[in-house]
C-alpha positions, 0 to 999 in steps of 0.5 A: 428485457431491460429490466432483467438486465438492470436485475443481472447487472445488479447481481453481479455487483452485489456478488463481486462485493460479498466474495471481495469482503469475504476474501479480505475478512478471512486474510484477516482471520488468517493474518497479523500485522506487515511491519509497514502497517505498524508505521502508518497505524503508529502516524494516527498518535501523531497527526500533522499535514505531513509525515518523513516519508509519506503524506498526511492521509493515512495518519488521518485514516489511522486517527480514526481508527486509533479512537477504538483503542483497540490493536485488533486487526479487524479494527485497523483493517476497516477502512481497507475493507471498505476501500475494497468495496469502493474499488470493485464497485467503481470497475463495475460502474465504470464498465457499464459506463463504457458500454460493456454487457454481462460479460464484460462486468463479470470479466471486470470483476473477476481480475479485481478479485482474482489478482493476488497482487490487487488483493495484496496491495488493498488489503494491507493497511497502507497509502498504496490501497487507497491510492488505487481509488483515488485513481479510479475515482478521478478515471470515472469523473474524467470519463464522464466529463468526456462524455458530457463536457460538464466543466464543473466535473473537473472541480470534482476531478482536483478535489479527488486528485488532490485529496488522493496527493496527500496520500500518495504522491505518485498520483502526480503521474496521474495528473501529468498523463491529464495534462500531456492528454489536454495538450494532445487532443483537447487543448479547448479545455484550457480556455474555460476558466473552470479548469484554472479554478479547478488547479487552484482548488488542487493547489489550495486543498494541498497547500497545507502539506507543502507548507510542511515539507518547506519547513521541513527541507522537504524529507520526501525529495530525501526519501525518493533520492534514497530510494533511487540510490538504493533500489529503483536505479538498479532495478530491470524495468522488464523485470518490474513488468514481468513480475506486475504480469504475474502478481496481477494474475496472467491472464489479465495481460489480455486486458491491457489492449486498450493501454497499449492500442489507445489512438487507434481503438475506435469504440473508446474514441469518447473516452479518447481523454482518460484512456490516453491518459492511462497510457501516457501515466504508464510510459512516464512510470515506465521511464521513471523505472518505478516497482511493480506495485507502482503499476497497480493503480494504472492497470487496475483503472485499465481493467473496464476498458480491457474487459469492454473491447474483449466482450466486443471481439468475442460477442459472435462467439461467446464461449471464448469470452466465458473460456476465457473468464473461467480460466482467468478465475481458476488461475487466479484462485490457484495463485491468490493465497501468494497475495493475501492468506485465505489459507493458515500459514501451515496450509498454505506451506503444505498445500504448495509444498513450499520448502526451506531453503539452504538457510533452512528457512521458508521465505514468505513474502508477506510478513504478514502471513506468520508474524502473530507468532513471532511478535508473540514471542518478541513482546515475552522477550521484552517483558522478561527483560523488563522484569530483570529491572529494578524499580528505579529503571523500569521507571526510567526504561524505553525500548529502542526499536532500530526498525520502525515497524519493531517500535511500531510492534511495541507500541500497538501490541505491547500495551496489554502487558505494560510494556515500555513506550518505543520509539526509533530514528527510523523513517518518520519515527525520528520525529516521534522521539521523546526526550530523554537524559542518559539516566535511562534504560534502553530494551533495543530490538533489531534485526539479524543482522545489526549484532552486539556491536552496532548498540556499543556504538550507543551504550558502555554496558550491552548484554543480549539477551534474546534471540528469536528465530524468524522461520519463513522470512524471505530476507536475510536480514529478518532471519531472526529478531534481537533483544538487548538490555542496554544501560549507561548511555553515552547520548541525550535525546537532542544528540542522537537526533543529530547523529542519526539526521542523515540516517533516517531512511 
């Protein structure tokens, strides 16, 4: 009997595997590149221990898959795959380790694979993907070290969560939920002296990084201060969590029990630690008014312990537990291509009788689902105003992308027709900026809304020379794309660089 369910078990991770591969191979089939993704693939031509706006991991990753020197999405998505995998294999492992049975692992399984904003966030090349392991890992550890007390699991625990900061920073809410927890319920664990050499492991792995910031005034306290200014303080945390609700798929929320009702769950009272962790992680996000994709790692480590306490409730009668399943997989297939596109954009536009607004566009969240077209058309735009150059001037020509992922576009697809280095005063990218003299000759690309006048600022001659129409973009500000021929510039490298100082997020 046991030997069956070993056999069950196993199968039911090999399938979520196969169908999580599978979901991400045929986006990719379907997608091109998010803008984002082009900063961070951009961050692996320049490796460093710290980067503007992010940490040093996902130049790393990056690095890795720049030695394919190739700008195949497939060859940039690898790692995400395989981070994917990792994920669903975790939930299915730590599920089985809380206890839970055949339903619990397939209810587990189907909410990471059936959640459009779980699929979105790992599927695009970006820190939040691996983010979402980093916290699973350090839960599992730290489940295992509150079932067993093997002190040397918590130099495992600061390894993961050190090496999980020097991808996102966010995981110090992770690590504050730990300590608050300690000083809650298990204050013992401060007397053993490897859980100090455990903070000098977390210390000394992230030093490097710290050292960066320090020489570098610390950009990341300037990017978080923007960012508040800009977009967090103004935000409804209840909106945040309406929209976590929908993006992870409804009928997870049953799942979130354990989050909300830790002290007072008797079955979880040995994993008492990571569970209370998990909720304090939550209220901390809560109170720092974080975005709804903020919420993912902490909701998607929730999952097991979700999926465990429903098998528990329904186990005398259980076809409340599969309706239950059967209707979290049928609402999360209908509502999946929002998250990542299983569908071709002309599909899913038709399928969901998506239609334009009063702008007459389409708008879409996820540039990626349509922007192979447009940087199909931007990089013949370019091309065109580079043979307009005499010989002397494309010699001497860069195009100046005002957004990061546009100097990004340039640099990852523009190779294969030759086209100009870009660089931008955008994000992280001020530090990539090369040298130049006012000899040069600049291509500048912008958004919609920076016209002929924002490059006046910055040359004597401008000339447009393209417009390209962005059908399904969901911000005014993307409704197009603009090309300009800019010549005779009135700053050097070194005196822009000092211009847009302040400008950089």
């Amino acid at each position: 009997m046991q030997q069956r369910k070993l056999n069950q078990v196993r199968l039911i991770i090999l399938i979520s595997l196969f169908l999580k591969l599978s979901i991400h191979i045929i986006a990719t089939c379907h997608s091109g590149y998010h803008g984002d993704e082009l900063l961070h693939i951009e961050a692996g031509r320049h490796l460093s221990f710290g980067y503007m706006d992010f940490p040093p991991f996902i130049g790393f990753v990056s690095w890795i898959q720049n030695l394919f020197e190739s700008d195949s999405i497939f060859i940039h998505h690898l790692f995400n795959y395989l981070n994917s995998l990792i994920i669903t294999l975790l939930i299915g492992l730590i599920t089985i380790k809380l206890g839970g049975g055949t339903v619990a692992l397939l209810i587990s399984q189907s909410a990471v694979i059936f959640s459009p904003g779980l699929a979105a966030s790992q599927y695009l090349f970006l820190p939040t993907a691996f983010e979402q392991m980093f916290w699973l890992l350090t839960i599992y550890v730290l489940i295992e070290f509150s079932r067993t007390r093997n002190y040397k699991l918590l130099l495992i625990i600061s390894t993961i969560a050190a090496i999980g900061f020097l991808n996102k920073y966010s995981i110090v809410f992770l690590l504050a939920g730990i300590c608050i927890s300690v000083l809650i319920i298990d204050r013992e664990i401060l007397s053993n002296k490897l859980s100090w050499v455990a903070v000098l492991i977390f210390l000394v792995i992230i030093l490097p990084n710290l050292v960066w910031q320090l020489l570098h005034q610390f950009p990341i306290f300037h990017h978080m201060s923007e960012l508040y200014k800009t977009q967090l303080d103004k935000q409804s945390i209840f909106t945040e969590l309406f929209t976590t609700v929908i993006s992870l798929n409804p009928l997870t929320f049953v799942l979130w029990i354990p989050l909300l009702a830790a002290p007072f769950l008797k079955r979880f009272k040995t994993v008492l630690l990571p569970l209370l962790t998990l909720s304090i992680s939550f209220l901390l996000l809560i109170l720092s008014k974080g975005k709804s994709y903020y919420f993912f790692p902490i909701l998607l480590s929730i999952i097991p312990f979700g999926a465990v306490y429903v098998e528990h409730k329904v186990q005398s009668i259980r076809w409340i537990g599969f309706s239950y399943l059967s209707l979290l997989i049928a609402v999360g297939i209908l509502i999946l291509p929002f998250g990542v596109p299983i569908l071709k954009i002309d599909d899913f536009t038709r399928i969901y009788n998506l239609k334009p607004n009063s702008d007459n566009k389409i708008p879409i969240v996820f540039e990626n689902y349509y922007s192979t077209k447009n940087w199909n058309r931007i990089l013949n735009s370019v091309k065109q105003t580079q043979n307009r150059l005499n010989i002397n001037e494309r010699k001497n020509c860069l195009v100046w992308g005002r957004h990061y992922s546009l100097a990004g576009g340039i640099n990852l697809l523009g190779s294969k027709l030759q086209l100009p280095h870009a660089f931008s005063f955008h994000s992280s990218f001020y530090s990539w900026v090369p040298d130049f003299n006012k000899e040069i000759t600049i291509i500048a690309i912008s958004e919609s809304n920076l016209e002929q006048e924002y490059w006046q600022q910055y040359f004597e001659s401008v000339e447009e020379i393209d417009v390209i129409d962005n059908h399904f973009a969901s911000d005014k500000n993307w409704y197009n794309y603009r090309v300009f021929l800019c010549k005779k510039i009135r700053y050097n490298s070194d005196e822009l660089k000092r211009i847009f100082k302040d400008q950089i997020f």
